[in-house]
Backbone as CSV, one residue per row, in Angstrom:
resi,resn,N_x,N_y,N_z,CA_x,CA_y,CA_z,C_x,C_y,C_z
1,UNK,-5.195,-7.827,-3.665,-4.942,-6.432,-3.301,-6.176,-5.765,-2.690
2,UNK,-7.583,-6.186,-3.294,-8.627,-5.771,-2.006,-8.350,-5.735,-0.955
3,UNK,-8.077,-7.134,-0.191,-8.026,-7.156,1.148,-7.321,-5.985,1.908
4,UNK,-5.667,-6.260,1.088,-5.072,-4.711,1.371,-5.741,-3.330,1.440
5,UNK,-6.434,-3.043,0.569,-7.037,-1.404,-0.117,-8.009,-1.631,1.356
6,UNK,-8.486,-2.667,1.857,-9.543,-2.302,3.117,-8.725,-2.330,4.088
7,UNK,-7.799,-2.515,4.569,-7.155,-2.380,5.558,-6.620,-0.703,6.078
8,UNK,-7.728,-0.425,7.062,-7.024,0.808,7.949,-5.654,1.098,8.186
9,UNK,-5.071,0.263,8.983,-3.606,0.764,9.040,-2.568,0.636,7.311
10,UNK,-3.175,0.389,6.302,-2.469,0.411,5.019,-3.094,1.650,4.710
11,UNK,-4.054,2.006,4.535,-4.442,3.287,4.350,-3.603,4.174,5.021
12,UNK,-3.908,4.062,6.254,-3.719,5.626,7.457,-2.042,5.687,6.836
13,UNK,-1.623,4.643,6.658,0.370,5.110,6.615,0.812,4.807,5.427
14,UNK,-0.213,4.789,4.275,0.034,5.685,2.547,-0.573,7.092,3.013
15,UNK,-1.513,7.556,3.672,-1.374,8.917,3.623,-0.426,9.635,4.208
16,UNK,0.291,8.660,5.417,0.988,9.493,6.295,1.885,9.776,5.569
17,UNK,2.713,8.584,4.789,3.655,9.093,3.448,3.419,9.981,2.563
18,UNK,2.184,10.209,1.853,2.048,11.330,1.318,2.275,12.449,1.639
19,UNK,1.561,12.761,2.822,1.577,13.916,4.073,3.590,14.465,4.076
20,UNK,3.904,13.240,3.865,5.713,13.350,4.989,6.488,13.952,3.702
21,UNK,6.022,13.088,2.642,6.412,13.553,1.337,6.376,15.480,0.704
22,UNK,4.795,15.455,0.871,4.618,17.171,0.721,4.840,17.976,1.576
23,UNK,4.711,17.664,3.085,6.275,18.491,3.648,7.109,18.740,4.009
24,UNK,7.661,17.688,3.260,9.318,18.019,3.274,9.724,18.230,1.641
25,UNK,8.699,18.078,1.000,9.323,18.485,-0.613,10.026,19.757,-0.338
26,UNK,10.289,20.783,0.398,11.287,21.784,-0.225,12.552,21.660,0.679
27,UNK,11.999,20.831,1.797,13.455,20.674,2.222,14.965,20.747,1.882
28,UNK,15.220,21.862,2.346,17.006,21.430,1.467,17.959,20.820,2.706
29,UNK,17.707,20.193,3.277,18.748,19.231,4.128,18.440,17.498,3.379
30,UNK,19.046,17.553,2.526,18.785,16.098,1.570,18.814,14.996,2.391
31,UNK,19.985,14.668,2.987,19.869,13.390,4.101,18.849,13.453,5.128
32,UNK,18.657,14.380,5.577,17.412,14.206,6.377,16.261,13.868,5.506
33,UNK,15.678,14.604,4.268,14.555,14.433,3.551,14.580,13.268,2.975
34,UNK,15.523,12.657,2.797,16.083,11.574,2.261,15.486,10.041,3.422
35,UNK,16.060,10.384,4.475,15.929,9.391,5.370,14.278,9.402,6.113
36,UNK,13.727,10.530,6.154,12.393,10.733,6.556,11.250,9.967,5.336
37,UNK,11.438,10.541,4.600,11.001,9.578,3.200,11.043,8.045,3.094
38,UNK,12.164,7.844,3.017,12.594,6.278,3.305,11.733,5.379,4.317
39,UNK,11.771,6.009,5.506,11.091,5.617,6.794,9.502,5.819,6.516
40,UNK,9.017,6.687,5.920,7.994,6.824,5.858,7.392,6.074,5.129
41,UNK,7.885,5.743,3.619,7.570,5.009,2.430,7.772,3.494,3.015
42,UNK,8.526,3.268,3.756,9.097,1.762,4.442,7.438,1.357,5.015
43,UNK,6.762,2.462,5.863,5.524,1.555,6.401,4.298,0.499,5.532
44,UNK,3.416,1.035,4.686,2.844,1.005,3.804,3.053,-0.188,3.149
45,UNK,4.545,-0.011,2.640,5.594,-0.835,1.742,5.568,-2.111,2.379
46,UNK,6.152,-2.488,3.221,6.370,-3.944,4.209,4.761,-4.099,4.813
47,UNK,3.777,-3.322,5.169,2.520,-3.781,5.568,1.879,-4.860,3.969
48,UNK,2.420,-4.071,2.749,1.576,-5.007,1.765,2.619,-5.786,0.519
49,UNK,4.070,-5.699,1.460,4.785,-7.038,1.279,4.279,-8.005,2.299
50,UNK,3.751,-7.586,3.213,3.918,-8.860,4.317,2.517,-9.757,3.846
51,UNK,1.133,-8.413,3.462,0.485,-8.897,2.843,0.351,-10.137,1.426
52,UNK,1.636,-10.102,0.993,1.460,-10.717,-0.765,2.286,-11.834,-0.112
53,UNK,2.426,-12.606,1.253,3.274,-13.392,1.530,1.849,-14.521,2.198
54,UNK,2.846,-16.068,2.067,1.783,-17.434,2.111,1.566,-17.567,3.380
55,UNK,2.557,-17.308,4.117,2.566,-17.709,5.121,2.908,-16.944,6.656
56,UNK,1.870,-16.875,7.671,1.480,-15.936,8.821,2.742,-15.358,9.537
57,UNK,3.802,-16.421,9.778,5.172,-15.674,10.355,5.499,-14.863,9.476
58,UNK,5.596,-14.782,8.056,6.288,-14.047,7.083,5.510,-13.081,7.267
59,UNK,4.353,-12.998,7.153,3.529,-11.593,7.498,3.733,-10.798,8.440
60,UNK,4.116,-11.683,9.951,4.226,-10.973,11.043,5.692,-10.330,11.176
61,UNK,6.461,-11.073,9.981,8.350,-10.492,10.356,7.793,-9.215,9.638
62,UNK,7.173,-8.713,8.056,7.178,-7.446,7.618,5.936,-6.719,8.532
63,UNK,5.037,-6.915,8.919,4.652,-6.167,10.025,5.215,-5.458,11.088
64,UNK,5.889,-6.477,11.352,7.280,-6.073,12.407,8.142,-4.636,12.175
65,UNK,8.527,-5.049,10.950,9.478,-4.104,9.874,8.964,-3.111,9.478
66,UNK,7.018,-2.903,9.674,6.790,-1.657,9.358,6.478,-1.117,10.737
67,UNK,6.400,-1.569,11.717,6.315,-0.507,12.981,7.392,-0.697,13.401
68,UNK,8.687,-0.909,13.286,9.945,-0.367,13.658,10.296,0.638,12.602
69,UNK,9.973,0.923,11.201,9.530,2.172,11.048,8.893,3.397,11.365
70,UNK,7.871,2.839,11.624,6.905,3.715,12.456,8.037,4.472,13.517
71,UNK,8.738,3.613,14.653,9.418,4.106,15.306,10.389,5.196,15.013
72,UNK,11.077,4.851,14.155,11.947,4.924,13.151,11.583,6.529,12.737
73,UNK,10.428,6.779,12.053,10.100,8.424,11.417,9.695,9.425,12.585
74,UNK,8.690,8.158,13.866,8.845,8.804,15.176,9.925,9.936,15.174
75,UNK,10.530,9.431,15.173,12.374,10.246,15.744,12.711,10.977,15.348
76,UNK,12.232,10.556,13.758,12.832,11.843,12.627,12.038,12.873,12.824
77,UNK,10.596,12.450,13.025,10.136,13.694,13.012,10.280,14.415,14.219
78,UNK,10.434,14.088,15.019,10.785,14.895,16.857,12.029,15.516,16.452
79,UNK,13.473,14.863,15.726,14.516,15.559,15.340,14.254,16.583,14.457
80,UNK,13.070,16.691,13.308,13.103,17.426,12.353,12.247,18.738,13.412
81,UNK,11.729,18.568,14.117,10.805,19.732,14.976,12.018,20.457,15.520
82,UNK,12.939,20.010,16.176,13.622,20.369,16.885,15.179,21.431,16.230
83,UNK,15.235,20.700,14.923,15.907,21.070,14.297,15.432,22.186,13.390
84,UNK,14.084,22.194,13.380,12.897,23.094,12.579,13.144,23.153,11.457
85,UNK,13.053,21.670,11.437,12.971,21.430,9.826,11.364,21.146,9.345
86,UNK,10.763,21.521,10.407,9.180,21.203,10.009,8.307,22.326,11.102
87,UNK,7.559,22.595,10.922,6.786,23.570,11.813,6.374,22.285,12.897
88,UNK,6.452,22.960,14.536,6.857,22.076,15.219,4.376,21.434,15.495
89,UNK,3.665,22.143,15.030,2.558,21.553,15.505,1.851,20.837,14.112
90,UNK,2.461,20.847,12.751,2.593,19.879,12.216,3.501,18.873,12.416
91,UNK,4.722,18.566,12.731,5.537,17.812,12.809,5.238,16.534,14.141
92,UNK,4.176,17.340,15.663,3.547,17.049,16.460,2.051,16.216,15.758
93,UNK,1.557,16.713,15.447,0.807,16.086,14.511,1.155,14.585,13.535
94,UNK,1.979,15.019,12.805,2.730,13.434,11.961,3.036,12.717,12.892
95,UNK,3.897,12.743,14.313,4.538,12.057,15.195,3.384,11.009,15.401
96,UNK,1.829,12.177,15.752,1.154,11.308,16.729,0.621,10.279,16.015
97,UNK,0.781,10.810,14.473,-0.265,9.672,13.424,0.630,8.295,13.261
98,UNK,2.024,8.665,13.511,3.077,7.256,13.221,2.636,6.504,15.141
99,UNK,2.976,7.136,16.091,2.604,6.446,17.111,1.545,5.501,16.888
100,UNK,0.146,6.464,16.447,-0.681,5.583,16.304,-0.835,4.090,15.332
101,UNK,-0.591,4.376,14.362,0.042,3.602,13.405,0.705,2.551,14.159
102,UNK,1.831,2.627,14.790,2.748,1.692,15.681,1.574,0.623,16.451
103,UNK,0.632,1.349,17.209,-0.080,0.388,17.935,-1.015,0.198,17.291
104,UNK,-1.706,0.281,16.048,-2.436,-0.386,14.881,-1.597,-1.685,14.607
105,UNK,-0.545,-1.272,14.522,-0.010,-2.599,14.229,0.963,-3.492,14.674
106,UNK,0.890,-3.459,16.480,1.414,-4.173,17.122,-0.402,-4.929,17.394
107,UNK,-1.158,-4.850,17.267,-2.407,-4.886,17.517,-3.043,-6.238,16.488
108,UNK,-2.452,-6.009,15.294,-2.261,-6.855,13.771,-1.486,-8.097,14.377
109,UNK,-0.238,-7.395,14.502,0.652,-8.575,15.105,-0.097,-9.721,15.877
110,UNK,-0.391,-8.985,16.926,-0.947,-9.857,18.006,-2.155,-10.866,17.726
111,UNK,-3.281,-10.299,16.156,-3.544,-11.179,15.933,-3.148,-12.036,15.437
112,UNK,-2.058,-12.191,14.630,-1.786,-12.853,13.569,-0.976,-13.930,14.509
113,UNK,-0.219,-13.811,15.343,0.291,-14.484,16.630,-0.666,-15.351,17.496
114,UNK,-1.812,-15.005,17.560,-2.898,-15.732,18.026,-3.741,-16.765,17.169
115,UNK,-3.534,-16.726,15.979,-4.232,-17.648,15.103,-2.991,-18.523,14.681
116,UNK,-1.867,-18.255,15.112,-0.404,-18.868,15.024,-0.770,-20.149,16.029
117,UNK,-0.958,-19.396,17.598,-1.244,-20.255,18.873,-2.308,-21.873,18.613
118,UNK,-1.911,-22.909,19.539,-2.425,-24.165,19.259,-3.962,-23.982,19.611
Protein backbone atom coordinates (compact mmCIF):
# COMPACT_ATOMS: atom_id res chain seq x y z
CA UNK A 1 0.00 0.00 0.00
CA UNK A 2 3.10 2.47 0.09
CA UNK A 3 3.64 2.31 -3.36
CA UNK A 4 -0.05 3.32 -3.71
CA UNK A 5 -0.06 6.25 -0.82
CA UNK A 6 2.98 7.72 -3.29
CA UNK A 7 1.25 7.70 -6.24
CA UNK A 8 -0.02 11.25 -7.53
CA UNK A 9 -2.84 10.34 -9.53
CA UNK A 10 -4.22 8.03 -6.31
CA UNK A 11 -3.91 10.94 -4.28
CA UNK A 12 -5.21 13.83 -6.64
CA UNK A 13 -8.66 11.51 -7.23
CA UNK A 14 -9.18 10.53 -3.26
CA UNK A 15 -9.30 14.19 -2.88
CA UNK A 16 -11.28 14.82 -5.84
CA UNK A 17 -13.81 12.35 -4.15
CA UNK A 18 -13.72 14.00 -1.09
CA UNK A 19 -14.14 17.43 -2.70
CA UNK A 20 -17.38 15.73 -4.92
CA UNK A 21 -18.57 14.20 -1.74
CA UNK A 22 -18.76 17.68 0.40
CA UNK A 23 -20.43 19.29 -2.36
CA UNK A 24 -22.93 17.59 -3.05
CA UNK A 25 -23.67 16.46 0.62
CA UNK A 26 -26.87 18.62 0.65
CA UNK A 27 -27.92 17.82 -2.53
CA UNK A 28 -31.49 16.80 -2.67
CA UNK A 29 -31.64 15.33 -6.24
CA UNK A 30 -30.56 11.70 -4.84
CA UNK A 31 -29.92 10.00 -8.25
CA UNK A 32 -27.84 12.52 -9.36
CA UNK A 33 -25.82 12.69 -5.88
CA UNK A 34 -26.01 9.21 -5.99
CA UNK A 35 -24.45 8.66 -9.41
CA UNK A 36 -21.81 11.60 -9.06
CA UNK A 37 -20.51 9.85 -5.94
CA UNK A 38 -20.36 6.52 -7.46
CA UNK A 39 -18.27 7.90 -10.39
CA UNK A 40 -16.24 9.73 -8.28
CA UNK A 41 -15.49 7.03 -5.56
CA UNK A 42 -15.05 4.52 -8.78
CA UNK A 43 -11.56 6.48 -9.58
CA UNK A 44 -9.31 6.03 -6.59
CA UNK A 45 -11.14 2.63 -6.05
CA UNK A 46 -10.05 0.69 -9.43
CA UNK A 47 -6.57 2.83 -9.49
CA UNK A 48 -5.69 0.68 -6.11
CA UNK A 49 -7.63 -2.44 -7.20
CA UNK A 50 -5.62 -2.44 -10.24
CA UNK A 51 -2.79 -1.74 -7.90
CA UNK A 52 -3.29 -5.05 -5.43
CA UNK A 53 -3.33 -7.08 -8.83
CA UNK A 54 -0.07 -9.67 -10.10
CA UNK A 55 -0.23 -9.02 -13.15
CA UNK A 56 0.40 -5.68 -15.69
CA UNK A 57 -2.75 -6.27 -18.09
CA UNK A 58 -4.92 -6.61 -14.97
CA UNK A 59 -3.58 -3.34 -13.82
CA UNK A 60 -4.01 -1.70 -17.07
CA UNK A 61 -7.93 -3.15 -17.52
CA UNK A 62 -8.68 -1.22 -13.79
CA UNK A 63 -6.74 1.76 -14.87
CA UNK A 64 -8.77 1.77 -17.78
CA UNK A 65 -11.94 1.58 -15.55
CA UNK A 66 -10.79 4.46 -13.58
CA UNK A 67 -10.42 7.02 -16.40
CA UNK A 68 -13.57 6.01 -18.04
CA UNK A 69 -14.74 7.28 -14.81
CA UNK A 70 -12.96 10.12 -14.87
CA UNK A 71 -14.96 10.60 -18.09
CA UNK A 72 -17.84 9.48 -16.63
CA UNK A 73 -18.08 12.44 -13.49
CA UNK A 74 -16.65 14.71 -16.43
CA UNK A 75 -20.33 14.79 -17.57
CA UNK A 76 -21.89 14.73 -14.40
CA UNK A 77 -20.34 17.46 -13.42
CA UNK A 78 -20.94 19.72 -16.76
CA UNK A 79 -24.72 18.26 -16.28
CA UNK A 80 -24.75 19.19 -12.60
CA UNK A 81 -23.45 23.03 -13.65
CA UNK A 82 -25.96 23.23 -16.03
CA UNK A 83 -28.63 21.93 -14.13
CA UNK A 84 -27.16 24.11 -11.10
CA UNK A 85 -26.83 21.61 -9.10
CA UNK A 86 -23.38 22.94 -8.22
CA UNK A 87 -22.13 26.54 -8.47
CA UNK A 88 -21.04 26.60 -12.03
CA UNK A 89 -17.00 27.91 -11.18
CA UNK A 90 -16.70 25.21 -8.68
CA UNK A 91 -18.24 22.59 -10.69
CA UNK A 92 -15.65 24.14 -13.65
CA UNK A 93 -13.07 23.62 -11.35
CA UNK A 94 -13.87 19.66 -10.37
CA UNK A 95 -14.38 19.08 -14.24
CA UNK A 96 -10.86 20.35 -14.86
CA UNK A 97 -9.31 18.23 -11.91
CA UNK A 98 -11.14 14.85 -13.41
CA UNK A 99 -9.83 15.87 -17.05
CA UNK A 100 -6.66 16.09 -15.60
CA UNK A 101 -6.77 13.02 -13.75
CA UNK A 102 -7.95 11.28 -17.18
CA UNK A 103 -4.56 12.15 -18.78
CA UNK A 104 -2.55 11.21 -15.53
CA UNK A 105 -3.74 8.17 -16.29
CA UNK A 106 -3.87 7.44 -19.80
CA UNK A 107 -0.14 8.46 -19.25
CA UNK A 108 0.14 5.29 -16.46
CA UNK A 109 -1.44 3.26 -19.03
CA UNK A 110 0.95 3.93 -21.57
CA UNK A 111 3.56 3.01 -19.31
CA UNK A 112 2.47 0.01 -18.16
CA UNK A 113 1.82 -0.95 -22.03
CA UNK A 114 5.38 -0.23 -22.73
CA UNK A 115 7.04 -2.47 -20.23
CA UNK A 116 4.24 -4.99 -21.64
CA UNK A 117 6.13 -4.32 -25.30
CA UNK A 118 9.03 -6.99 -26.44
Amino acid sequence: MEALERLEVWKRSSRLCVDIYKNFDKCTHYGFKDQISRAALSIPSNIAEGYERDFRKERIRFLRIAKGSCGELWTQLNIGIAAEFIEKAVGLALAQEAAELSKMLQGLIKYYQKADSP
